[in-house]
MARPAVEX-496580 format. One record per residue (C-alpha): z, x, y. Coordinates in steps of 0.5 Angstrom, whole numbers, padded with zeros to 4 digits, always signed. Each point is the difference from the previous one (the first is absolute). Layout:
ZXY
...
END
This chain:
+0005-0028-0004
-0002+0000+0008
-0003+0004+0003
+0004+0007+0002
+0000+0005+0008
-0001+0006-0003
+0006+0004+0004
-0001+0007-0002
-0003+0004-0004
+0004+0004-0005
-0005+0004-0003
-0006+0000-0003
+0003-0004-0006
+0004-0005+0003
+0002-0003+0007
+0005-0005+0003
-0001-0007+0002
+0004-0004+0005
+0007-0005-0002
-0002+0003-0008
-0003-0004-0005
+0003-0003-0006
-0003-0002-0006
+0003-0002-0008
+0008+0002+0002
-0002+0006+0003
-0001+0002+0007
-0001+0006+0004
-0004+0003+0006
-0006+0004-0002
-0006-0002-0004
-0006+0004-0004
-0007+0000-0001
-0001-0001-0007
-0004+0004-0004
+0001+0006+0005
+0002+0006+0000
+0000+0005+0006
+0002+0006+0002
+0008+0002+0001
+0002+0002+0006
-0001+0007+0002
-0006+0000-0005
-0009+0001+0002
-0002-0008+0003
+0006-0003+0001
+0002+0001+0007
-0008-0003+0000
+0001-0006-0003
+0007-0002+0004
-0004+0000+0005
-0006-0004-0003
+0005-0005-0001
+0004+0001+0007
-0007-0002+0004
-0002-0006-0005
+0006-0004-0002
+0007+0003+0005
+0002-0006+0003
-0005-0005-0003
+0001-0005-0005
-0002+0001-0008
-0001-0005-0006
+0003+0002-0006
-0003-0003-0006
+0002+0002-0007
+0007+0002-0001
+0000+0007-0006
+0007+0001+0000
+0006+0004+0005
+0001+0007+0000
+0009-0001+0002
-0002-0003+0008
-0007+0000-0001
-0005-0006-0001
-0006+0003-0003
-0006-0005+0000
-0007-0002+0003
+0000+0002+0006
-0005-0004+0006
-0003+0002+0006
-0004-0005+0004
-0002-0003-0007
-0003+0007-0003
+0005+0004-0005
+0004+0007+0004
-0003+0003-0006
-0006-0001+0002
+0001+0004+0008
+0003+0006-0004
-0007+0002-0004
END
């Protein structure tokens, strides 16, 4: 899969990657770190996180490793910044 510019940051969970992606038949234009689970919207530490991920990835490009599976226009997959899981930053 190529490498993808982060455009936006939806929420804590999911953010939106210029021209889409298309994988299996599916497309879409939101993907996800897998493994994740980040507070709603409205909830303590997501609007922390959101801009965590604002800072490090807005506007920069990330890998995406292993597909997990789609969630209705949503990639969930292995997320990857300069080489290092996203997950990793969110600790």
């Amino acid at each position: 899969m190529p490498d993808f510019f982060v455009s936006s940051i939806n929420n804590a969970a999911a953010f939106r990657v210029a021209y889409g992606w298309k994988c299996g038949g599916k497309t879409g234009v939101f993907i996800r770190p897998a493994g994740f689970n980040a507070p709603k919207p409205g909830n303590s530490g997501c609007g922390q996180i959101v801009s965590r991920l604002d800072s490090l990835i807005l506007g920069k490009k990330v890998q995406v490793g292993e597909v997990r599976g789609f969630l209705r226009d949503t990639l969930i997959c292995d997320i990857y910044y300069k080489g290092k899981n996203i997950l990793e930053y969110m600790q």
